[in-house]
VORO-625363 format. One record per residue (C-alpha): y, x negated, z negated; residue in three letters; residue number from 1. Coordinates in nm, 4 decimals. Each point is the difference from the previous one (the first is absolute). Example, Ala and Ser with C-alpha at 12.3 -4.5 7.8 and 13.67 -1.06 7.14 Angstrom:
BEGIN
+----------+----------+----------+--------+-----+
|       yy |       xx |       zz | residu | num |
+----------+----------+----------+--------+-----+
|  -0.4500 |  -1.2300 |  -0.7800 |    ALA |   1 |
|   0.3440 |  -0.1370 |   0.0660 |    SER |   2 |
+----------+----------+----------+--------+-----+
REM end
This chain:
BEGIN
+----------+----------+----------+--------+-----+
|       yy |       xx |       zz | residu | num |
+----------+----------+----------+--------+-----+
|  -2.7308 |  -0.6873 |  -0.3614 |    UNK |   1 |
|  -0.2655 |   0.1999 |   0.2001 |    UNK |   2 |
|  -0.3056 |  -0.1884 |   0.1479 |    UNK |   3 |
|   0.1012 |   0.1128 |   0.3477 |    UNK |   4 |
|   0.3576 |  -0.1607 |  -0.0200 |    UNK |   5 |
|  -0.1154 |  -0.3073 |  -0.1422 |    UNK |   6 |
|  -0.2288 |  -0.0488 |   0.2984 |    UNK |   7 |
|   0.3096 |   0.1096 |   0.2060 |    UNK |   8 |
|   0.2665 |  -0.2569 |  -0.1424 |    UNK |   9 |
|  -0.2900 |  -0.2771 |  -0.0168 |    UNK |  10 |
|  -0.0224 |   0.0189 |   0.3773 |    UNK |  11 |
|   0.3610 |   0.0311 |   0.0559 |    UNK |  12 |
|   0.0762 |  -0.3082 |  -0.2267 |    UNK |  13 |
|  -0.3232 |  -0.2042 |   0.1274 |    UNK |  14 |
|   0.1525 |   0.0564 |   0.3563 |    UNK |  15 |
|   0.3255 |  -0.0912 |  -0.0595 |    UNK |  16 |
|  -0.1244 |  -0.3170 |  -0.1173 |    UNK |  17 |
|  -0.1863 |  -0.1346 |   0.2256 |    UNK |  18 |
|   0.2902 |   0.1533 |   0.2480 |    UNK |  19 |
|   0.2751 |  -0.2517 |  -0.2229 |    UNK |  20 |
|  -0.2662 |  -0.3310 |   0.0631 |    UNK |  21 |
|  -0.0919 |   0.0542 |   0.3237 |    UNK |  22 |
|   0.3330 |   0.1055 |   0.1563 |    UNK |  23 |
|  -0.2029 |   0.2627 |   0.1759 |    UNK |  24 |
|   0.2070 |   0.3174 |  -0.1109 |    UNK |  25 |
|   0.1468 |   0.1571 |   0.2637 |    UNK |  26 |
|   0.3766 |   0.1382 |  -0.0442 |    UNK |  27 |
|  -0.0332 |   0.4119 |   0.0346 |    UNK |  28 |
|   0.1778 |   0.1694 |   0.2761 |    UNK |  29 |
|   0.3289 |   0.0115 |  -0.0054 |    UNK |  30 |
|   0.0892 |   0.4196 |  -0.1124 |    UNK |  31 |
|   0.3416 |  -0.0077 |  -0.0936 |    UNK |  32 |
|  -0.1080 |   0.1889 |  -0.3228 |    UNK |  33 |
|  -0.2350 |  -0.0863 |  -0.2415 |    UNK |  34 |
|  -0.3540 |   0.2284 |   0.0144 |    UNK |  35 |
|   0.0422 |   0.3270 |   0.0169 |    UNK |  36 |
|  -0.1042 |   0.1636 |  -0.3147 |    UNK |  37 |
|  -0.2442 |   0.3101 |  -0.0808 |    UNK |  38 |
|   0.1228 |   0.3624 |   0.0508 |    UNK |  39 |
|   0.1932 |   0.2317 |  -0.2621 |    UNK |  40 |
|  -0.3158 |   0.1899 |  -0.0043 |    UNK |  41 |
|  -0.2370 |  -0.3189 |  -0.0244 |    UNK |  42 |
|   0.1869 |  -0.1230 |  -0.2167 |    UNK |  43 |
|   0.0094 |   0.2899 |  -0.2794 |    UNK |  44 |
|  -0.3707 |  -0.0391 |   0.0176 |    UNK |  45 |
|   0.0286 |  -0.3498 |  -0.0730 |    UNK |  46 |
|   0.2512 |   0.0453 |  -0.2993 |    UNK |  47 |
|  -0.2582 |   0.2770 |  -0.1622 |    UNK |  48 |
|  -0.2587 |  -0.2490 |   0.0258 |    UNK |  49 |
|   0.1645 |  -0.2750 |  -0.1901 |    UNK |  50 |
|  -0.0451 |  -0.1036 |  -0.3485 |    UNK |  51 |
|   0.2936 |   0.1180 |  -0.2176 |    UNK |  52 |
|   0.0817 |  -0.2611 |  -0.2629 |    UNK |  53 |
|   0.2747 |  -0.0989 |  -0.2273 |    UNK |  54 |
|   0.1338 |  -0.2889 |   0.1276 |    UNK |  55 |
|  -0.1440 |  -0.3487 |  -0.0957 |    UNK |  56 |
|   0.1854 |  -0.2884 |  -0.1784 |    UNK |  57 |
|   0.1394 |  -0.2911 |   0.1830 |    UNK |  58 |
|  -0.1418 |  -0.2318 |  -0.2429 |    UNK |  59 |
|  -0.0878 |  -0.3446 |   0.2492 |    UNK |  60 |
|   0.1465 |   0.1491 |   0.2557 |    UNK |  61 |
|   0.1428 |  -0.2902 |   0.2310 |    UNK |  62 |
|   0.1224 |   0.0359 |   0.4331 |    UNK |  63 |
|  -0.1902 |  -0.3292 |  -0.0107 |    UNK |  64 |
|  -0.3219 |   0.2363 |  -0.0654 |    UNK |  65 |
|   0.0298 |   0.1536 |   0.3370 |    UNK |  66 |
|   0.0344 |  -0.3082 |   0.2724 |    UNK |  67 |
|   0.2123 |   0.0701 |   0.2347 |    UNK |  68 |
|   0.1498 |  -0.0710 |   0.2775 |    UNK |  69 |
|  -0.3156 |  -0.1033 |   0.1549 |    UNK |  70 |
|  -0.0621 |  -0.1978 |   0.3687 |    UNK |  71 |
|  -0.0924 |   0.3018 |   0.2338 |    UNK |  72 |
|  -0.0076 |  -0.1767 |   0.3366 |    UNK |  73 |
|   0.1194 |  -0.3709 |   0.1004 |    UNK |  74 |
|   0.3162 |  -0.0727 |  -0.1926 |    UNK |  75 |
|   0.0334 |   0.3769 |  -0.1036 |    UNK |  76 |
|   0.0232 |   0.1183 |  -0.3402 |    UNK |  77 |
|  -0.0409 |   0.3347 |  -0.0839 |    UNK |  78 |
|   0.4144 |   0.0829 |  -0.0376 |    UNK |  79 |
|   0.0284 |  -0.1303 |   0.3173 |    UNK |  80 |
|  -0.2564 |   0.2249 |   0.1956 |    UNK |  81 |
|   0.1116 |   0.2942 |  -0.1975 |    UNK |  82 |
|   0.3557 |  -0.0995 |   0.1088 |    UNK |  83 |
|  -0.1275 |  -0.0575 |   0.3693 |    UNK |  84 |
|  -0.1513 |   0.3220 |  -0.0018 |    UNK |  85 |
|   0.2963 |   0.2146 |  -0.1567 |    UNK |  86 |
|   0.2575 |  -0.1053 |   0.1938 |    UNK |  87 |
|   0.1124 |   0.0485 |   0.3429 |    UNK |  88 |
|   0.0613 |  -0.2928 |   0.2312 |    UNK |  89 |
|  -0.0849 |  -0.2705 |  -0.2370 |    UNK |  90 |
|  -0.0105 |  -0.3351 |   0.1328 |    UNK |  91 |
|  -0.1955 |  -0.2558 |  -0.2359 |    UNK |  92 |
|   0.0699 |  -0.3854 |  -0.0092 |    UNK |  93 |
|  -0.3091 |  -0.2717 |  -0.0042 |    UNK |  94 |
|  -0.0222 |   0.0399 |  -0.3203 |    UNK |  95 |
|  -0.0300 |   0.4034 |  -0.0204 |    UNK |  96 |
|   0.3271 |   0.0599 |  -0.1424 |    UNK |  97 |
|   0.1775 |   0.3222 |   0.1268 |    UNK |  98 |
|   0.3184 |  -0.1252 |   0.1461 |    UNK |  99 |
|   0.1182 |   0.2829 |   0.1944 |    UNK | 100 |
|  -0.0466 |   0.3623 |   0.0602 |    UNK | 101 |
|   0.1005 |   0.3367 |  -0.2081 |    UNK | 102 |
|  -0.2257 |   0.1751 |  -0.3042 |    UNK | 103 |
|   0.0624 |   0.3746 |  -0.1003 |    UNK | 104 |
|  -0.0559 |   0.0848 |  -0.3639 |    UNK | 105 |
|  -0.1713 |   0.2767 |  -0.0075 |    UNK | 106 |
|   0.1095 |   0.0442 |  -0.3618 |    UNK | 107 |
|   0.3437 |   0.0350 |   0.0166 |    UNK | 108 |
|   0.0614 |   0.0281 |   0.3700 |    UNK | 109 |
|   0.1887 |  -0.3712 |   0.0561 |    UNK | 110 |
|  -0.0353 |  -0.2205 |   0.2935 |    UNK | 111 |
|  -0.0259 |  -0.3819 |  -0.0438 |    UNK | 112 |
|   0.0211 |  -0.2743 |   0.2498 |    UNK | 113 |
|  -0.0546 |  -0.2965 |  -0.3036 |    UNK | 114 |
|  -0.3989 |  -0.0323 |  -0.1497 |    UNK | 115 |
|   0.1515 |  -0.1219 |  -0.2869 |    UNK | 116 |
|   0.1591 |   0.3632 |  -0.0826 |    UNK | 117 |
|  -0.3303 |   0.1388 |   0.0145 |    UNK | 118 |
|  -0.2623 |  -0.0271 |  -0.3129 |    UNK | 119 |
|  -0.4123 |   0.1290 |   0.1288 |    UNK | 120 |
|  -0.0519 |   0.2496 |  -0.2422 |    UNK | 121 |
|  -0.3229 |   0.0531 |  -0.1604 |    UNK | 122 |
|  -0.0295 |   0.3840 |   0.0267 |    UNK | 123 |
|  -0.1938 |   0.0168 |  -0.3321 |    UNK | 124 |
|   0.1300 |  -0.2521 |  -0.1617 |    UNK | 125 |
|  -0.1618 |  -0.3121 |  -0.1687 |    UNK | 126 |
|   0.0648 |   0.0771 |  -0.3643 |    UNK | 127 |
|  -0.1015 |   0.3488 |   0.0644 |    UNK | 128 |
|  -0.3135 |  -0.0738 |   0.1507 |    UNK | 129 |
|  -0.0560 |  -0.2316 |  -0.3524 |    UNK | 130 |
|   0.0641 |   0.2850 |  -0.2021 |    UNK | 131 |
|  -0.2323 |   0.2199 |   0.2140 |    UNK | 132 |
|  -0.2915 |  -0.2157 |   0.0101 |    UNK | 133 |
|   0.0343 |  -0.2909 |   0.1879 |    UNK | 134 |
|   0.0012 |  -0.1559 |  -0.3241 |    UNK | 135 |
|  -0.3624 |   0.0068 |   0.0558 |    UNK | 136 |
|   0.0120 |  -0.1693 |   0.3104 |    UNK | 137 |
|  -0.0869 |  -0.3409 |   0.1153 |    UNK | 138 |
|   0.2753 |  -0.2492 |   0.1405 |    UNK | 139 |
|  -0.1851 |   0.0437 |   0.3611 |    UNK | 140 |
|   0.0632 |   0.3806 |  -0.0615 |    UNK | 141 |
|   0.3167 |  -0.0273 |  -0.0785 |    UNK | 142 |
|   0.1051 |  -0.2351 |   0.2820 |    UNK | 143 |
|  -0.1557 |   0.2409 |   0.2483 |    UNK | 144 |
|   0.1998 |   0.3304 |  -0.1502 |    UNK | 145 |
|   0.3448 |  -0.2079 |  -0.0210 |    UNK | 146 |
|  -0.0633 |  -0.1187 |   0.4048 |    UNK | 147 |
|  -0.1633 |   0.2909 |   0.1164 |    UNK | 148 |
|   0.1162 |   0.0734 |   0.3546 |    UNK | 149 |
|  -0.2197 |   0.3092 |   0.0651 |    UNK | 150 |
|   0.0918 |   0.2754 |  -0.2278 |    UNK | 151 |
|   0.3989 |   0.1176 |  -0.0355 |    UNK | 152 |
|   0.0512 |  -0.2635 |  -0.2914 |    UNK | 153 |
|   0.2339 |  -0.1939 |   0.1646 |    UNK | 154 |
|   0.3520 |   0.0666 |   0.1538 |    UNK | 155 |
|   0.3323 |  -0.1866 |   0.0899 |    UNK | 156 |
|   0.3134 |   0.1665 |  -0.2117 |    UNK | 157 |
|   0.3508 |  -0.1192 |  -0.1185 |    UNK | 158 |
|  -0.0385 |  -0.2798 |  -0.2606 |    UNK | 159 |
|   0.1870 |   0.2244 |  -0.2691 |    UNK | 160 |
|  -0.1581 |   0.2798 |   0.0257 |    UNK | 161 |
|  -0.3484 |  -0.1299 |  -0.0231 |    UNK | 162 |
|   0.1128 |  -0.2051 |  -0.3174 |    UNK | 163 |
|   0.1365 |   0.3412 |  -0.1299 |    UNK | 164 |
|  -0.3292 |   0.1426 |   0.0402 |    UNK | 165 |
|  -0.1842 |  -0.2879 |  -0.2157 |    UNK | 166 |
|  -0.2855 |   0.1431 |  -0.1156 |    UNK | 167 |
|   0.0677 |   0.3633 |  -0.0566 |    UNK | 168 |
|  -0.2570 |   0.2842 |   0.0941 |    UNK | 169 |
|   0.1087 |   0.3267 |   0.1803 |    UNK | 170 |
|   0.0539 |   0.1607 |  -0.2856 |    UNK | 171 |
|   0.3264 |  -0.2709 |  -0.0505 |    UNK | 172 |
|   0.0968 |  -0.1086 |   0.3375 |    UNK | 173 |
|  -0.0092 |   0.1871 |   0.3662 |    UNK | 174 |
|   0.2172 |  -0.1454 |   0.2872 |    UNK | 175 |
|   0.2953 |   0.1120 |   0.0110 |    UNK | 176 |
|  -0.0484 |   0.1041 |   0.3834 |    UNK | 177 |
|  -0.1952 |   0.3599 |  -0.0403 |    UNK | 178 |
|  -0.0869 |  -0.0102 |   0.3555 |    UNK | 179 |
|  -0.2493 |  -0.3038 |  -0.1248 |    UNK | 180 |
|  -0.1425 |   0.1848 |  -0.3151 |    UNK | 181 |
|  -0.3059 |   0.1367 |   0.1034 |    UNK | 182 |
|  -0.1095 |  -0.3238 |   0.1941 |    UNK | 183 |
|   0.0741 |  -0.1664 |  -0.3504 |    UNK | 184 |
|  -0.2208 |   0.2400 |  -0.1632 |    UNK | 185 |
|  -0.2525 |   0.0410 |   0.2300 |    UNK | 186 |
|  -0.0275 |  -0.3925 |   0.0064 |    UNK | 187 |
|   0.0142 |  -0.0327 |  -0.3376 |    UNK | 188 |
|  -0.2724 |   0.2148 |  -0.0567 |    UNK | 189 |
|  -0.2046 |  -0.1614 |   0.2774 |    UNK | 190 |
|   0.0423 |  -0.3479 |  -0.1467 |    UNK | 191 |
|  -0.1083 |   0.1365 |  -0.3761 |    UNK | 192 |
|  -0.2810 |   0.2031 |   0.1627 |    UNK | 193 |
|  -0.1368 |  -0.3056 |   0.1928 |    UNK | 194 |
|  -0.0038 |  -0.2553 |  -0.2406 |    UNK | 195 |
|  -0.1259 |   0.2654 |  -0.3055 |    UNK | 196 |
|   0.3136 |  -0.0537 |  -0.2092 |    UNK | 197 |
|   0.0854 |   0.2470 |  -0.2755 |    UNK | 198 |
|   0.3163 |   0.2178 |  -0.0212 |    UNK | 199 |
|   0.2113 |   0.1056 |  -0.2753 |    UNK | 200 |
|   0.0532 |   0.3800 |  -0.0730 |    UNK | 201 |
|   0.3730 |  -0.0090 |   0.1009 |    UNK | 202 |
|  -0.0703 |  -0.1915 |   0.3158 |    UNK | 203 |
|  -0.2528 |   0.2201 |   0.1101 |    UNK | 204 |
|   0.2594 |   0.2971 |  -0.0901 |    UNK | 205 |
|   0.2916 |  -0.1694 |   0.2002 |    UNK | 206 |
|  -0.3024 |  -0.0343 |   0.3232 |    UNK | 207 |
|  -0.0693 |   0.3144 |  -0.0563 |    UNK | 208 |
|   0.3127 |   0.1676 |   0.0585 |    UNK | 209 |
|   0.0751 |  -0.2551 |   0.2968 |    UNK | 210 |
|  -0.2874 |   0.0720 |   0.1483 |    UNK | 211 |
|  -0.0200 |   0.3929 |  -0.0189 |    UNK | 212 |
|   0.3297 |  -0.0071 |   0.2093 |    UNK | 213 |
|  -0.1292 |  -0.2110 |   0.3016 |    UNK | 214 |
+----------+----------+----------+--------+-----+
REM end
């Protein structure tokens, strides 16, 4: 892991924190859409820039090894922000459970009007981000990368679909909606690019070809 990332997720992780004691974290802006990643062209120069790697083992690799969901902001977690902020016309009880309002899954193009139909998909996925170096990481690093809310990491989709995904790479999964591909890629790469994790020579084909057709 490169010095300047490690300063990067320290301060990421140190803020979230203190944010999660002091109840001083305040929800982002409702968007409708999670961040907006890099461009096609921004992010081929991002994918030539990363480390290619076989993949890693998944030896002591454990979900519990990336806390999540986290508080974010009163009685919050970080599903239910995500969910807030995905969605149109959500209304929230006291507790911050969606109870109303209508997601679109930008994966495979459904509409919901039930939260529990919709799984927050981490956009590089847990086990892949073990196998690519967060291996490496500390819990507080890992915590921060499974709740972050500020690069395209997390997204609302349809329950099945997300749980069809798993943990497959690019190279093994795209959604089925082409419309959506390039955003996948692009955030994809963004995500790997930020947080200095490796890629496999068939994933970075797969991005590749995605990506020279945005």
């Amino acid at each position: 892991m490169s010095g300047v990332y490690a300063r990067r997720i320290a301060v990421v992780a140190a803020s979230a924190a203190f944010a999660a004691t002091t109840g001083l974290l305040t929800a982002p802006t409702a968007q409708a859409a999670m961040p907006t990643p890099v461009s096609a062209s921004t992010a081929r120069t991002y994918l030539s820039e990363l480390t290619v790697s076989a993949e890693g083992s998944s030896d002591g690799y454990s979900r519990d090894k990336f806390p999540h969901w986290i508080t974010q902001s009163g009685a919050c977690n970080t599903r239910e922000v995500v969910l807030e902020r995905d969605g149109t016309n959500v209304e929230q009880d006291s507790s911050c459970a969606a109870v109303s309002g209508s997601w679109y899954s930008e994966y495979d193009g459904a509409t919901w009007t039930a939260a529990s139909d919709l799984d927050i998909d981490h956009m590089v996925p847990l086990a892949e981000a073990w196998r690519s170096g967060a291996s490496s990481w500390t819990t507080a690093q890992r915590q921060a990368y499974a709740n972050d809310l500020t690069r395209p990491q997390l997204i609302a989709v349809t329950d099945n679909v997300n749980q069809a995904k798993g943990d497959k790479d690019p190279a093994k999964w795209m959604p089925s909606r082409a419309a959506y591909k390039c955003t996948y890629a692009r955030a994809w790469v963004h995500v790997k690019h930020y947080y200095d994790l490796t890629v496999d020579s068939a994933e970075k084909s797969a991005l590749q070809s995605i990506l020279n057709g945005c």
